[in-house]
N, C-alpha and C positions, 0 to 999 in steps of 0.2 A: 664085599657088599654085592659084585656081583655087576656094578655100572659099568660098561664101555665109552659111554658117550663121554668126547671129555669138558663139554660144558657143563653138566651135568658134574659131573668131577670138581669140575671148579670149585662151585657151588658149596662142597664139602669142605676145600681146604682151607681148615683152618689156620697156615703156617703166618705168622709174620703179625697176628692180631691182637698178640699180646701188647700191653702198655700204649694201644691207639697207635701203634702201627699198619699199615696198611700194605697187600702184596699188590703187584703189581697186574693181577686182573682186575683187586677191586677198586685201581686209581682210572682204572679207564673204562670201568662197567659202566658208567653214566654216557660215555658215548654211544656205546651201543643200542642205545634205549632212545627211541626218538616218540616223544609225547602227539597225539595231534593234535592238531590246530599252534604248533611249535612253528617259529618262523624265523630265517637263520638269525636272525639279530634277538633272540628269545623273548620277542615279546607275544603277548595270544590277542592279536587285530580281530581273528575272526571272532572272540568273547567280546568286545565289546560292546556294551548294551545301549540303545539310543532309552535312554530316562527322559529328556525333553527336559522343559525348562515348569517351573512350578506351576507358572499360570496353565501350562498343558494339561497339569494332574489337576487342580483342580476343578477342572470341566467336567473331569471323568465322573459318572454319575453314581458308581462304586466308591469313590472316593468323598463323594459328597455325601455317602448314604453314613459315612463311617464317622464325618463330621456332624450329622444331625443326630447321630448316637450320642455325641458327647455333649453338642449343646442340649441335648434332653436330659441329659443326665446331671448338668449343671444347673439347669431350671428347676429340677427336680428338687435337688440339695438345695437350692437359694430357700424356694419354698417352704420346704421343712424348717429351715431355719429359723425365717420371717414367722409362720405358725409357731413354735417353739418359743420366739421372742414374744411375740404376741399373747401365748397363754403366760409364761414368767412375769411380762408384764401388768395379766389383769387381776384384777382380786377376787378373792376363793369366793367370793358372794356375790359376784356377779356374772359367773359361769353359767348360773345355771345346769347346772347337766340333769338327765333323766338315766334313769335306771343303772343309775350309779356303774359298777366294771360290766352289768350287761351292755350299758348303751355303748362304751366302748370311748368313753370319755371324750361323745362328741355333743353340741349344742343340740335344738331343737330342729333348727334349719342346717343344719350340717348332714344328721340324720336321716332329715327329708328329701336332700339334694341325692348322699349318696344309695337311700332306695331308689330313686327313679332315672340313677345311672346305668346307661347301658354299658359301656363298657372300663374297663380299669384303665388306667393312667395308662402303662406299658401297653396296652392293647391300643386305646388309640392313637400312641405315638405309633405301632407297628403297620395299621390299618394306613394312616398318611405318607409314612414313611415309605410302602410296598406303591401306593398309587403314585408317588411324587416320581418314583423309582420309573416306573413303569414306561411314565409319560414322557419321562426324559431318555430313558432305550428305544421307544419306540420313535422319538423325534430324531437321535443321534440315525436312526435304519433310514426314516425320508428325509429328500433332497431338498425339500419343502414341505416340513409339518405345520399342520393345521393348529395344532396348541404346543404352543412350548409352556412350561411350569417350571418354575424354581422358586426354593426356601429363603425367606427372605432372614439374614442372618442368618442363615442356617437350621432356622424355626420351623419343623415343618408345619406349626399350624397357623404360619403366616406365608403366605405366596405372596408371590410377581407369577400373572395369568397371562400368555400373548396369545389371543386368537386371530387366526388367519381367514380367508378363502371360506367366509360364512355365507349359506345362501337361504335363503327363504325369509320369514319375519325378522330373523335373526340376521341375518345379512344386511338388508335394509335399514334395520337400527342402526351397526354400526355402521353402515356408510352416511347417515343422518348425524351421528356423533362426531364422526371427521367432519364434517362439512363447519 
């Protein structure tokens, strides 16, 4: 082959591997090799990761964003359900529908609500969900924010609102309110 080096050599020899035998470079090639962050008692201290305790995670406002994901998503499905039970339950003649598969198999006031929607289900959970987000990074950056916000059950279209440090009309009220 043409190698001098004899590690390198080693490397090739195949002598002693038949039937899970092992020669006596490859029973000591594992000391040679020191991993880092190895520490003599083999355990890896510096991989440790501080996780914190649950109540920690759930302050995080990433975390909280991933929870009102899913209570949306759950509201969502009740909903459909309840509608679902509600049409199984009513009688074919007292539906009413208009424009039969055009209207889309919705009442009169169904119809009328969702023309003069502005935005889709998933859009306005995403619109409060982004604001809720926002209010709660920008309070975690001050030492003293002025609004703290959170979902109440994890709703985002229910808050808990704390305003702080208000001044003018607005000020005034709430110090009229504590009193």
């Amino acid at each position: 082959i043409g190698i001098t080096d004899e590690a390198t050599l080693r490397c090739f020899d195949t002598t002693g591997l038949e039937a899970g035998t092992a020669t006596g470079s490859d029973q000591d090639s594992g000391d040679d090799i020191a991993f880092e962050d190895d520490d003599e008692d083999g355990t890896l201290s510096s991989l440790a990761l501080e996780v914190g305790s649950v109540a920690d995670r759930e302050k995080r406002p990433a975390w909280k964003k991933m929870r009102w994901q899913e209570t949306e998503e759950l509201r969502i499905a009740r909903q459909r359900e309840a509608q679902s039970k509600a049409e199984v339950e009513q009688a074919p003649e007292q539906k009413r529908r208009r424009g039969g598969a055009t209207g889309g198999g919705m009442t009169l006031e169904e119809q009328k609500a969702a023309g003069e929607q502005m935005w889709s289900s998933q859009e306005a959970f995403s619109i409060l969900a982004n604001e809720l987000y926002q209010l709660q990074t920008l309070a975690e950056a001050e030492a003293a924010p002025a609004v703290e916000a959170d979902a109440l059950d994890y709703d985002v279209h229910r808050w808990t609102v704390r305003l702080r440090t208000c001044s003018g009309n607005l000020g005034r009220d709430m110090q009229e309110l504590q009193r």
